[in-house]
TORVEXLUM-790498 format. One line per field, with one value per atom (N, C-alpha, C): residue number from 1; atom name; x, y, z negated. Coordinates in Angstrom, 3 decimals, always signed. Layout:
<atoms>
pos c(NUM, ...)
site c(CA, ...)
X c(X, ...)
Y c(Y, ...)
Z c(Z, ...)
</atoms>
This chain:
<atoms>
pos c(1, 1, 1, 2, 2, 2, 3, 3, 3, 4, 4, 4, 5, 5, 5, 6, 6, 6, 7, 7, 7, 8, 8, 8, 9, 9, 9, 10, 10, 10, 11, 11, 11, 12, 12, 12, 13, 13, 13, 14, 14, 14, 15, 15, 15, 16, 16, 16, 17, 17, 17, 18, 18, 18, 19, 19, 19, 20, 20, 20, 21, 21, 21, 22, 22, 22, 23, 23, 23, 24, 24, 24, 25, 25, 25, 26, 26, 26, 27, 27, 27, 28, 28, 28, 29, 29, 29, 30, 30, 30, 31, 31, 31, 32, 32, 32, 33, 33, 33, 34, 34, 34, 35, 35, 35, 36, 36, 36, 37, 37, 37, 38, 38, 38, 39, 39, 39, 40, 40, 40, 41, 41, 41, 42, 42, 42, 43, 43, 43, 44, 44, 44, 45, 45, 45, 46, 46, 46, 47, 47, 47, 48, 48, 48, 49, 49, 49, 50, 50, 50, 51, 51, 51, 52, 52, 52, 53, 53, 53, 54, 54, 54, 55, 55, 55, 56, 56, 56, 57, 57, 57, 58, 58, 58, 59, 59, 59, 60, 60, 60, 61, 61, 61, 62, 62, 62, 63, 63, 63, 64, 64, 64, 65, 65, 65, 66, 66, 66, 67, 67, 67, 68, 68, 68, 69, 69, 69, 70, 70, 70, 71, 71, 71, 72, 72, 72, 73, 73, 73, 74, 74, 74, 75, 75, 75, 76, 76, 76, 77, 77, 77, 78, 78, 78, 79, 79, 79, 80, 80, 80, 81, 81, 81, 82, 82, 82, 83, 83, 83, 84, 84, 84, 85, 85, 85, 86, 86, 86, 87, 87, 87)
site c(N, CA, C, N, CA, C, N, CA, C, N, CA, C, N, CA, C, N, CA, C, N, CA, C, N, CA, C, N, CA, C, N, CA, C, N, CA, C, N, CA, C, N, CA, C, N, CA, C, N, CA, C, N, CA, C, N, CA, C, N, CA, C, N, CA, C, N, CA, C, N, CA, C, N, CA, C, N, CA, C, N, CA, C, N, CA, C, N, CA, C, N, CA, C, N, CA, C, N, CA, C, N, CA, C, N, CA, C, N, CA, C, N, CA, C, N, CA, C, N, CA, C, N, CA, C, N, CA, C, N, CA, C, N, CA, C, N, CA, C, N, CA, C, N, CA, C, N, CA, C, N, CA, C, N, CA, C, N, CA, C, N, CA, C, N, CA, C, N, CA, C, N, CA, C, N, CA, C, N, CA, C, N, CA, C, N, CA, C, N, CA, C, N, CA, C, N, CA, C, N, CA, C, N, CA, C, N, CA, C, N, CA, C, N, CA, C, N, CA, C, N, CA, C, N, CA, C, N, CA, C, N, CA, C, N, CA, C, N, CA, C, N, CA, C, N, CA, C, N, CA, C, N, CA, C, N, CA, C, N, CA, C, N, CA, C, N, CA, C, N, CA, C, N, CA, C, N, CA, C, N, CA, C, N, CA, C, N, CA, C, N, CA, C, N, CA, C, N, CA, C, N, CA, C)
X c(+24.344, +24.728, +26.180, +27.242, +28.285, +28.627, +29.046, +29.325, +30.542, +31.008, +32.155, +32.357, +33.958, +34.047, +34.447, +34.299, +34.267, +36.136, +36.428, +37.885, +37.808, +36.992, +36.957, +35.863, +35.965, +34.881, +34.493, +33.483, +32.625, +34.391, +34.917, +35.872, +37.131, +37.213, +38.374, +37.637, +36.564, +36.200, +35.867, +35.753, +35.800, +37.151, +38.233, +39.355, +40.236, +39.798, +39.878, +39.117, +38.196, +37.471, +38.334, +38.813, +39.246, +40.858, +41.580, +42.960, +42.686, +41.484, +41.407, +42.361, +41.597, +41.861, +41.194, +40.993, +39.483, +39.095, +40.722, +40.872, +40.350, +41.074, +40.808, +39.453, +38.730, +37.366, +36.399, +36.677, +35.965, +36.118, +36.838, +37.022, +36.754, +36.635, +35.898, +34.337, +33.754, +32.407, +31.998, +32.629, +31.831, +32.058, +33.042, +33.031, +31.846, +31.691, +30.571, +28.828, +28.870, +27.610, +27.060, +28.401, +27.878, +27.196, +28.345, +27.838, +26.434, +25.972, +24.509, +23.505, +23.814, +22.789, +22.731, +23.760, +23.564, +22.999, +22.764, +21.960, +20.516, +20.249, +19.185, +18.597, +19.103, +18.858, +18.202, +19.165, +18.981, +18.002, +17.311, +16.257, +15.169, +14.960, +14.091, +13.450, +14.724, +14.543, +13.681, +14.539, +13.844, +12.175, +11.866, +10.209, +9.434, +9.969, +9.561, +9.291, +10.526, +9.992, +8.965, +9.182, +8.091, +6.530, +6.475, +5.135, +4.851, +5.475, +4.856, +4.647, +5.515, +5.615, +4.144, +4.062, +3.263, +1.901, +2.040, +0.175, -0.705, -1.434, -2.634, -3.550, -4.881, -5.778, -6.411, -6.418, -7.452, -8.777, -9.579, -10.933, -11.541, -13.219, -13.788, -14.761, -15.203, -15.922, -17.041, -18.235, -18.888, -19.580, -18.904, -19.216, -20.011, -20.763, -21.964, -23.050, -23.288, -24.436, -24.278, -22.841, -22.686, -21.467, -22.053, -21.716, -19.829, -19.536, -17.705, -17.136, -18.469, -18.109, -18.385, -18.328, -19.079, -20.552, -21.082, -22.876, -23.365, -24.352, -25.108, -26.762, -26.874, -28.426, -29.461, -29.142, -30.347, -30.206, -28.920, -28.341, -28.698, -28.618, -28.968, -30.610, -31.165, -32.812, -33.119, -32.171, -32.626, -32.364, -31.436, -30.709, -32.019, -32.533, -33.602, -33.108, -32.021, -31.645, -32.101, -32.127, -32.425, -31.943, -32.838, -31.727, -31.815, -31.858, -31.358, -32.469, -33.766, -34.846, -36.024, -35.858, -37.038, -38.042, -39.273, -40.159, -41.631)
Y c(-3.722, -3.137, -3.499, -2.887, -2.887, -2.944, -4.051, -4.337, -3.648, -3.189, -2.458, -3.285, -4.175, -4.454, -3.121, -3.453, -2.229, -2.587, -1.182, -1.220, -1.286, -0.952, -1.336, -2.035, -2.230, -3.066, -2.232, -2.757, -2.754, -2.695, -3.718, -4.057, -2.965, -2.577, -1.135, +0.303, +0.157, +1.768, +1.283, +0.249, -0.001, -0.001, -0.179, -0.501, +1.373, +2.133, +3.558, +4.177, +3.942, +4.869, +4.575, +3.184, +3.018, +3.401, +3.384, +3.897, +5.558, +5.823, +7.588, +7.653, +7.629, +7.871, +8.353, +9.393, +10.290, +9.997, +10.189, +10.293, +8.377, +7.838, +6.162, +6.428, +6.796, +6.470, +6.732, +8.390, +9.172, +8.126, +7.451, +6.731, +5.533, +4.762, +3.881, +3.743, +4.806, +5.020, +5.604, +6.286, +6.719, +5.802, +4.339, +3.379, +2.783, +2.380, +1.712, +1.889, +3.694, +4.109, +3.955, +4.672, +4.476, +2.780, +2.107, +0.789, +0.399, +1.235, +0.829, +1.477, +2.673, +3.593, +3.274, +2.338, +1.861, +1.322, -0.029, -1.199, -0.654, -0.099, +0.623, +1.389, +2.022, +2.726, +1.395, +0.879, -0.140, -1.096, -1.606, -2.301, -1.572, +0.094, +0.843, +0.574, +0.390, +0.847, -0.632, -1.619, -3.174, -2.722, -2.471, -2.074, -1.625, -0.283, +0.773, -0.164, -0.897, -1.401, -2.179, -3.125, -4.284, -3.549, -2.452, -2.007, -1.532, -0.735, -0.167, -1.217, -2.352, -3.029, -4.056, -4.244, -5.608, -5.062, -3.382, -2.799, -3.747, -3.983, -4.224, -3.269, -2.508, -1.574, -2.187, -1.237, -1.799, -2.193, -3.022, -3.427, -2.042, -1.681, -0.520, -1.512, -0.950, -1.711, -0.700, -0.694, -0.140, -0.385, +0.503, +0.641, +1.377, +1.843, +2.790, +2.444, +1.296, +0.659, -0.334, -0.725, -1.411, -0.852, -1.583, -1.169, -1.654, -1.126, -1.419, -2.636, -3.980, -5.125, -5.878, -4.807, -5.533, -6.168, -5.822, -6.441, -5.131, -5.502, -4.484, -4.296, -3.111, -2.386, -4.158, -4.266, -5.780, -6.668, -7.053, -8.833, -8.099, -6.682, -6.989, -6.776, -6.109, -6.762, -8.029, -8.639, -9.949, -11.254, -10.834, -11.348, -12.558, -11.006, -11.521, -11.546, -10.816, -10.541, -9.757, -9.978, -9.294, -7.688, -6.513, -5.339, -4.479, -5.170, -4.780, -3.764, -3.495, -2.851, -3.887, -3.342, -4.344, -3.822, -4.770, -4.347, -4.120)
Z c(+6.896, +5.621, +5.332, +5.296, +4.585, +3.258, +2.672, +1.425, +0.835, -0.121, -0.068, -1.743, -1.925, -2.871, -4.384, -5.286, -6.418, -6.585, -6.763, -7.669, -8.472, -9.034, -10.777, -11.467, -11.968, -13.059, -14.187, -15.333, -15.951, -17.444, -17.489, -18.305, -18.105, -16.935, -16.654, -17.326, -17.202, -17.667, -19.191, -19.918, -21.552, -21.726, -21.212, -21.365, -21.218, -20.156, -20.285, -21.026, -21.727, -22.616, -24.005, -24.119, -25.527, -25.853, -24.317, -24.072, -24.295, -24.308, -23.863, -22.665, -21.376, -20.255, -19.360, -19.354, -18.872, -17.530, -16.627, -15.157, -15.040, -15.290, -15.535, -15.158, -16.154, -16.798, -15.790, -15.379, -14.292, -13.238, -12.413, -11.522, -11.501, -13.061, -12.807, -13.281, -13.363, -13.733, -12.344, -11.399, -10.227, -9.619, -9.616, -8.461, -8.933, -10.180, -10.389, -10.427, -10.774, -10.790, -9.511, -8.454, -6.730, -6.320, -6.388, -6.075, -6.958, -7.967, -8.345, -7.875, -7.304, -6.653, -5.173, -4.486, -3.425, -3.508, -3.833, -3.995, -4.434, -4.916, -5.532, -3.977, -3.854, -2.630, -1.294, -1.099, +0.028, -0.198, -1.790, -2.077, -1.969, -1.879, -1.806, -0.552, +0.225, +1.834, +2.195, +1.684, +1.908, +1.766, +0.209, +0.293, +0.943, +1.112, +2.421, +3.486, +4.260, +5.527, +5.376, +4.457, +3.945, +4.145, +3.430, +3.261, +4.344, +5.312, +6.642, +7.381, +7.460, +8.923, +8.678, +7.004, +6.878, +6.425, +6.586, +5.875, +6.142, +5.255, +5.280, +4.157, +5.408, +4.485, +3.598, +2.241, +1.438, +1.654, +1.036, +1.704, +0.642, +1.686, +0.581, +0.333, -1.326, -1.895, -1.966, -2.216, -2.813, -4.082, -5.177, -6.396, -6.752, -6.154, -6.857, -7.234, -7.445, -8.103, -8.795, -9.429, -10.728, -11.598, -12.657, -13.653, -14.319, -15.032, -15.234, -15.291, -15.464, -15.051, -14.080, -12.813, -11.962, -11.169, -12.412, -12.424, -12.033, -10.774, -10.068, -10.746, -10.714, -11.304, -10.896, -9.705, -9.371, -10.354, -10.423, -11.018, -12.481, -13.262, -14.613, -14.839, -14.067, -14.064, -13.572, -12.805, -12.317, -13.519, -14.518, -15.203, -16.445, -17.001, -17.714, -19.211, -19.227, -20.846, -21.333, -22.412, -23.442, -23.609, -23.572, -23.402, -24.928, -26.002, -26.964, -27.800, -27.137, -27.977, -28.728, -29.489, -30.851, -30.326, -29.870, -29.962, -30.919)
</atoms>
């Protein structure tokens, strides 16, 4: 990766916006936007590799016989609670 230092700074394009200096401004807002969409870009790429090289598949679970916390049709008859009808 090639690092490329910025010509301008953060303080040059506040310093052309308040001079009204458009050309200034334009030039130091695309040195800086680029150098953020690089980095941005190249941390993407970091992920990407990360995730292909290091996959690991999800485990399958089978959920079709319990309920949204987990507890299966057995464990809540096995349970022995109370299921909420008066008798």
């Amino acid at each position: 990766m090639t690092t490329t230092e910025n010509k301008y700074g953060l303080e040059d394009l506040v310093v052309s916006a308040i001079e009204q200096k458009p050309t200034d401004f334009e030039a130091a807002f695309d040195d800086l936007i680029t150098d953020r969409i690089r980095s941005a870009v190249e941390a993407k790429k970091v992920e990407v590799a990360q995730k292909m090289y290091n996959y690991e598949p999800p485990e399958t679970i089978d959920n079709e016989n319990e309920d949204e916390f987990g507890a299966s049709d057995s464990e809540l008859e096995d349970s022995g609670e109370d299921d909420g009808e008066v008798a």
